[in-house]
C-alpha positions as protocol buffer text, in pm:
chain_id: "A"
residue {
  index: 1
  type: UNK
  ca { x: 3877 y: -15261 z: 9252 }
}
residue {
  index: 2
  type: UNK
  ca { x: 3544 y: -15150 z: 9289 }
}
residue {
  index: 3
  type: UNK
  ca { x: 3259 y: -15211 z: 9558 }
}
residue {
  index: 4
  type: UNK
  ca { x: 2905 y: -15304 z: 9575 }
}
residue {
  index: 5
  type: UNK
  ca { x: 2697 y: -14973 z: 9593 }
}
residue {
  index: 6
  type: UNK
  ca { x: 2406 y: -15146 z: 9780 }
}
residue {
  index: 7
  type: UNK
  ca { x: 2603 y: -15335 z: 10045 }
}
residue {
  index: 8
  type: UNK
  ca { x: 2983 y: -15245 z: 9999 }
}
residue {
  index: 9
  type: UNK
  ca { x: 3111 y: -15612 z: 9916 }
}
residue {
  index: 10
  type: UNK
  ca { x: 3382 y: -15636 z: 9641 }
}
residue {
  index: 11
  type: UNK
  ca { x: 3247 y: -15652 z: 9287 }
}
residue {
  index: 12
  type: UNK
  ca { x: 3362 y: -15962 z: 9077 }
}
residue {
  index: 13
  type: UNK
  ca { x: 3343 y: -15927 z: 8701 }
}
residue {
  index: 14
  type: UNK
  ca { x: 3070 y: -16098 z: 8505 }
}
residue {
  index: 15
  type: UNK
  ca { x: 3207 y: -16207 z: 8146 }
}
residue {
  index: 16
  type: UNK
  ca { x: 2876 y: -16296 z: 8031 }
}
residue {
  index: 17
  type: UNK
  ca { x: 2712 y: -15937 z: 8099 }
}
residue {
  index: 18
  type: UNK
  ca { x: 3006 y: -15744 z: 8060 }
}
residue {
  index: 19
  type: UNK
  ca { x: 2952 y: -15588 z: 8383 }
}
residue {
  index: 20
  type: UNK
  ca { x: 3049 y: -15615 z: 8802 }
}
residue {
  index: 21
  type: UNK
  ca { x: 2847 y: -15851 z: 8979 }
}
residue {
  index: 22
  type: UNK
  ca { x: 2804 y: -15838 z: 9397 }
}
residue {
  index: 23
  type: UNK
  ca { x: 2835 y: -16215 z: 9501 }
}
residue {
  index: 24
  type: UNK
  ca { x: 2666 y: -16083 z: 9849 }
}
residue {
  index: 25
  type: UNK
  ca { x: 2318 y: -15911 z: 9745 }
}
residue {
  index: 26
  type: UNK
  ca { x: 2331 y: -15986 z: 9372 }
}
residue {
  index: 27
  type: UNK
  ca { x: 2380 y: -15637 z: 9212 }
}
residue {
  index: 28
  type: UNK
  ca { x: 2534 y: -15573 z: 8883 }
}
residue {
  index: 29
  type: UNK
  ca { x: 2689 y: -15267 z: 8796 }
}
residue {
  index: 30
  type: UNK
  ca { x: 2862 y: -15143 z: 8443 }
}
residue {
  index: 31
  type: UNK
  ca { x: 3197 y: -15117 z: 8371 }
}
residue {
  index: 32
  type: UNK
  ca { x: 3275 y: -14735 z: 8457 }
}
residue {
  index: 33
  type: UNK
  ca { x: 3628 y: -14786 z: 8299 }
}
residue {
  index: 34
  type: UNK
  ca { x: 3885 y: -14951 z: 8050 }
}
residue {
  index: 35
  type: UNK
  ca { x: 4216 y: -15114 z: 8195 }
}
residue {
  index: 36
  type: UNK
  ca { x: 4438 y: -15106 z: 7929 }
}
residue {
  index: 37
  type: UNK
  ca { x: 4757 y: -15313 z: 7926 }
}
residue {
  index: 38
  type: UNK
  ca { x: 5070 y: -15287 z: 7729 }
}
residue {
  index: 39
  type: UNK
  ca { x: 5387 y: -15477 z: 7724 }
}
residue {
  index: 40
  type: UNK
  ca { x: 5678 y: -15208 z: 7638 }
}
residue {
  index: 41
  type: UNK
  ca { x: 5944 y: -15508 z: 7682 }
}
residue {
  index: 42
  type: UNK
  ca { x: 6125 y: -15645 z: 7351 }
}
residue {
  index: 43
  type: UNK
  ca { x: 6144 y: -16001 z: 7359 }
}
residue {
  index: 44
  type: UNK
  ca { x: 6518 y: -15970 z: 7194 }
}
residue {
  index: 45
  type: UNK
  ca { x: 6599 y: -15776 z: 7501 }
}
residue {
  index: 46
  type: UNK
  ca { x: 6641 y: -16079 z: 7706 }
}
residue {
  index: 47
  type: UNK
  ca { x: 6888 y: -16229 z: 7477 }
}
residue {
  index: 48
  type: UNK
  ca { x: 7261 y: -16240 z: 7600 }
}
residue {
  index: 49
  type: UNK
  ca { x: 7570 y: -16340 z: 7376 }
}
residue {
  index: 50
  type: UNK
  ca { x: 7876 y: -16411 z: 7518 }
}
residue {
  index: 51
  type: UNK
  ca { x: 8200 y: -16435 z: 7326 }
}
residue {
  index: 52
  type: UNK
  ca { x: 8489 y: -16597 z: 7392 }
}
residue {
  index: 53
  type: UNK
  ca { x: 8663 y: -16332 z: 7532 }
}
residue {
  index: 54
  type: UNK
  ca { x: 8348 y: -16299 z: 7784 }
}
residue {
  index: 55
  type: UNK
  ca { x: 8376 y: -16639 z: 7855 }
}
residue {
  index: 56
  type: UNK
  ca { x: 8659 y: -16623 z: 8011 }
}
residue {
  index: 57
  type: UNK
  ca { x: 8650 y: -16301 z: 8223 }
}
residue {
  index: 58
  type: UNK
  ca { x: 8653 y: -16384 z: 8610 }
}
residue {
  index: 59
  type: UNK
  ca { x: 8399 y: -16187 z: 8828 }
}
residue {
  index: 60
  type: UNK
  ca { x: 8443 y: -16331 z: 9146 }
}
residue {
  index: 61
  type: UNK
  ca { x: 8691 y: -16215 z: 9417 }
}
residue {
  index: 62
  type: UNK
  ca { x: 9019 y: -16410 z: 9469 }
}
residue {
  index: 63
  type: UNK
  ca { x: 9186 y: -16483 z: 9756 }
}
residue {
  index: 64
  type: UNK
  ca { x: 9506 y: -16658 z: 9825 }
}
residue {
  index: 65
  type: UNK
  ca { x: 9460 y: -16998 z: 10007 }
}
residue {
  index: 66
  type: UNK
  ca { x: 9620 y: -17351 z: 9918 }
}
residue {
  index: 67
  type: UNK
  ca { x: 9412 y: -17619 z: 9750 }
}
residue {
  index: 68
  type: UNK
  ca { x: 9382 y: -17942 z: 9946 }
}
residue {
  index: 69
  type: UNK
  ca { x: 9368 y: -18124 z: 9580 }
}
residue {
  index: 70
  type: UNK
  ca { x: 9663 y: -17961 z: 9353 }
}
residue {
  index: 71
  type: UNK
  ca { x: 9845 y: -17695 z: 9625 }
}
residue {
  index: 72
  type: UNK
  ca { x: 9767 y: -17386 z: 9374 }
}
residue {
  index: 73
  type: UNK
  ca { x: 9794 y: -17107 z: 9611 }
}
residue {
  index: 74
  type: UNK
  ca { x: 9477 y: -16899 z: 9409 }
}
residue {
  index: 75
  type: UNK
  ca { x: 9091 y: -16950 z: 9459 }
}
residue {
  index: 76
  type: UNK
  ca { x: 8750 y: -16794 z: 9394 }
}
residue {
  index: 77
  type: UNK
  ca { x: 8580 y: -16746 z: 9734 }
}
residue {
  index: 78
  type: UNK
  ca { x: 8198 y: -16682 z: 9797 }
}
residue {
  index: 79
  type: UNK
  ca { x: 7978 y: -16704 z: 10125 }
}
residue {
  index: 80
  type: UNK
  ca { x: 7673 y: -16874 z: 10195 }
}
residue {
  index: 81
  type: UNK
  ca { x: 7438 y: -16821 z: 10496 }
}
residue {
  index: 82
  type: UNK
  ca { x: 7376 y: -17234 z: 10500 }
}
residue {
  index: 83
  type: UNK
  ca { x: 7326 y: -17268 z: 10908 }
}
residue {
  index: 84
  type: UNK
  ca { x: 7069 y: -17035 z: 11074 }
}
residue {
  index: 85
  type: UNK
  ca { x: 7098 y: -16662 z: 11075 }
}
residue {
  index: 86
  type: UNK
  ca { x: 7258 y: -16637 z: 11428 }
}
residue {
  index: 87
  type: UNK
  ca { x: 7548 y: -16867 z: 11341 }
}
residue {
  index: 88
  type: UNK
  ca { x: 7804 y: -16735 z: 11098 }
}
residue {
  index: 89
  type: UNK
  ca { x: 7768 y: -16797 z: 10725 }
}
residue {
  index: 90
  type: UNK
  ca { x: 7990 y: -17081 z: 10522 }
}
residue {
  index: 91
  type: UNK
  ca { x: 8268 y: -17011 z: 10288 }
}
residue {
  index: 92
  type: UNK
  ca { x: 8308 y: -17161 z: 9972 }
}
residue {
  index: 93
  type: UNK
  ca { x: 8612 y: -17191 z: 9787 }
}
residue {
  index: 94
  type: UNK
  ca { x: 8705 y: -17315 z: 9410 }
}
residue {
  index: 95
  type: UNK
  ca { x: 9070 y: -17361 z: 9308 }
}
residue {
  index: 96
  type: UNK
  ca { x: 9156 y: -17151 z: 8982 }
}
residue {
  index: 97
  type: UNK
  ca { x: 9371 y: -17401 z: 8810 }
}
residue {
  index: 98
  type: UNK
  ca { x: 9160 y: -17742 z: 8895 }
}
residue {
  index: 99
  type: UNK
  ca { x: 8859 y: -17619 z: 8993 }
}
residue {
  index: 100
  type: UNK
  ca { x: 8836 y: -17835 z: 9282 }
}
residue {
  index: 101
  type: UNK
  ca { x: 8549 y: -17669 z: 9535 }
}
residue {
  index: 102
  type: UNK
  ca { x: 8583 y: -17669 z: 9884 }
}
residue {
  index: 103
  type: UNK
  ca { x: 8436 y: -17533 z: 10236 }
}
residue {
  index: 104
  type: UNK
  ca { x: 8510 y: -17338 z: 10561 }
}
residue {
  index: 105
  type: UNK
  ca { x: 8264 y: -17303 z: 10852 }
}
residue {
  index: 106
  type: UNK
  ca { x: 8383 y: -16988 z: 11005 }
}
């Protein structure tokens, strides 16, 4: 960012002229310097494969609690701040074996 040497405004660049341009008095200045960018980031970087032994890996914590739907005594559990910040957050809960989902306002 550079500024107007005549009145100190921000100078806006002028693609015609190649140059910085005051909006406020009219000035034009050169371009002192060269921004350069470069993206370093490999597109194939992004990628993610998953096999089937991935697939099936379970992440999320378990805790034991009965489903309402099949009476497995195993679930996933996560929380969710759903209400506002001074009330307590929700808990979510999906059965492992029928995958029935299911909450608890604490």
């Amino acid at each position: 960012m550079q500024f107007c040497t005549h009145c100190g405004t921000v100078l806006s660049m002028d693609m015609k002229n190649h140059s910085l341009s005051c909006q406020r008095c009219g000035a034009n200045e050169p371009i002192q310097s060269t921004i350069e960018y470069t993206n370093n980031k490999n597109p194939h970087d992004k990628i993610v494969v998953l096999g089937s032994k991935e697939r099936n890996l379970r992440t999320m914590p378990q805790v034991r609690v009965e489903c309402p739907k099949c009476g497995n005594n195993h679930a996933f559990y996560w929380m969710v701040q759903t209400r506002s910040i001074d009330e307590s957050a929700t808990q979510f809960f999906r059965c492992t074996e029928c995958k029935h989902t299911w909450r608890e306002y604490s």
